[in-house]
N, C-alpha and C positions, 0 to 999 in steps of 0.2 A: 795697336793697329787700328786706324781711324775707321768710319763708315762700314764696319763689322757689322751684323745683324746674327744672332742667335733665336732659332726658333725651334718648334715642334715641326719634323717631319713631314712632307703631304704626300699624298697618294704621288704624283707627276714627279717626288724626287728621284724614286725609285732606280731609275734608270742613270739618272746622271748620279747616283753616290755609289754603283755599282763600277761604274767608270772609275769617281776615284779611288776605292778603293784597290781598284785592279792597277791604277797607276802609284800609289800609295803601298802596294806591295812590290812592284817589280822597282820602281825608283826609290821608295824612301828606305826600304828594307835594304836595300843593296850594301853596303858594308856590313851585315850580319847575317848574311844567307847570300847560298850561291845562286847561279842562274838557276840551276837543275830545281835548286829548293825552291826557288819563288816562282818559277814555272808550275813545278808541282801542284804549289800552295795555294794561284792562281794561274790554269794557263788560260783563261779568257775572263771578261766582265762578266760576272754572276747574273744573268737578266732571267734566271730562273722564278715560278710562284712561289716558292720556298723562300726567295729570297728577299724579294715582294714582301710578304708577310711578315718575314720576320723581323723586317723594318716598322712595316705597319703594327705589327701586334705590340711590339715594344716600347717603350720610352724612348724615342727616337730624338736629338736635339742636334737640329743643323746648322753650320756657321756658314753666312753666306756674304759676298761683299758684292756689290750690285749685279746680282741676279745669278754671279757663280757662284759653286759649293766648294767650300775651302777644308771644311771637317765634318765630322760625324759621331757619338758617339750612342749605343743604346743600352737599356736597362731593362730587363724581368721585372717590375716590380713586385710580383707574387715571387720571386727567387731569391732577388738582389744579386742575379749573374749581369754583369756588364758583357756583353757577348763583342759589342762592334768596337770599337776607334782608331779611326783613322782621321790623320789630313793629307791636302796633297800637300807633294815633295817642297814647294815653295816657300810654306806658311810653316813648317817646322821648326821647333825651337822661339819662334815668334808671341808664343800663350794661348793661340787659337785653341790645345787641345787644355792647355792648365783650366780656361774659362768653364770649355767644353764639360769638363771635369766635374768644376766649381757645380755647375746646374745638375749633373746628375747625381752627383752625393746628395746634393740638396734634396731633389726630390727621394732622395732614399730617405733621408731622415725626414723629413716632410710626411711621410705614409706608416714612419715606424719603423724602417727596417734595422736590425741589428749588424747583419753584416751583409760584407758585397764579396762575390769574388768572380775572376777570373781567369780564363787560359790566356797567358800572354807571349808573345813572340820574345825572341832577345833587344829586340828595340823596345818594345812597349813593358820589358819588366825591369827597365831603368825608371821610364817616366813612372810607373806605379809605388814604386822604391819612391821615390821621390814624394809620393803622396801619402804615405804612412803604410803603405801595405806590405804584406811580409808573402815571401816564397812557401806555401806548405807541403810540394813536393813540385819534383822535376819530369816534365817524360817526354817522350819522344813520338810524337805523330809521324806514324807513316802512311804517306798519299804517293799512290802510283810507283809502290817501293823506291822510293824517297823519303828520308828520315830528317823531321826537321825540331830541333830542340824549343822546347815551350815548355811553360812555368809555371802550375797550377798557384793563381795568388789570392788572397783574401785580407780582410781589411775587416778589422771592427769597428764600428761604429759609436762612439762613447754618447752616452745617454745624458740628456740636461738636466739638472737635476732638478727642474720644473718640469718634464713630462710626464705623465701620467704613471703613475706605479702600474 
């Protein structure tokens, strides 16, 4: 996809990656979760400080193509939890999140981390399959007694055999 830009996060994204994730849940999710579920799961855009933050506090890496946000993904790096990724419904299947991906491993191993994991949806525990990561157990979130199936995942990270013992 031409004229893509990948960056770090800024304060002013906030608000528009809350949007897509809210449209990224009720549209891209839509063939693995019912209305009920992805209402639940988001019934409005997150513009909470919690939310703020957790964007900000994290390894935040946004894909953007002149001047909109097409993806999102972030990293713990003191955890190695990937908490966020999403893109919107459009750019799916396109690479935007494989690239998205690409940069935040990277900086996992970049800093030393051994492993990454995490909670994934039934859409996002395809694309993680895909990435070498494995299922370590199954459960069921429930919001607003509504029960929606996720995928505790983690991933090891193989070591080079140049990095420091």
């Amino acid at each position: 996809m031409n004229g893509l830009t990948y960056r770090p996060c800024r304060v002013t994204d906030t608000p528009g990656l809350a949007q897509l994730f809210h449209r990224a849940v009720h549209e891209g999710a839509g063939q693995h979760y019912s209305a009920a579920q992805r209402s639940a799961w988001s019934p409005e855009p997150p513009f909470s400080p919690d939310w703020h933050r957790r964007l900000i506090e994290a390894q935040t890496i946004v894909a953007e193509k002149d001047g909109a946000l097409l993806g999102f993904m972030t990293l713990d790096i003191a955890t190695g939890w990937l908490d966020f990724a999403y893109v919107i419904p459009e750019v799916m299947g396109q690479g935007v999140s494989d690239t998205l991906y690409a940069m935040i491993e990277g900086r996992a191993r970049a800093v030393g981390l051994r492993d990454l994991e995490t909670e994934a949806s039934l859409l996002g525990e395809r694309f993680f399959r895909r990435h070498g990561w494995r299922v370590v157990t199954r459960k069921q979130v429930t919001r607003d007694d509504i029960t929606l199936p996720a995928a505790v995942m983690r991933k090891a990270l193989a070591r080079s055999r140049f990095a420091a013992a």
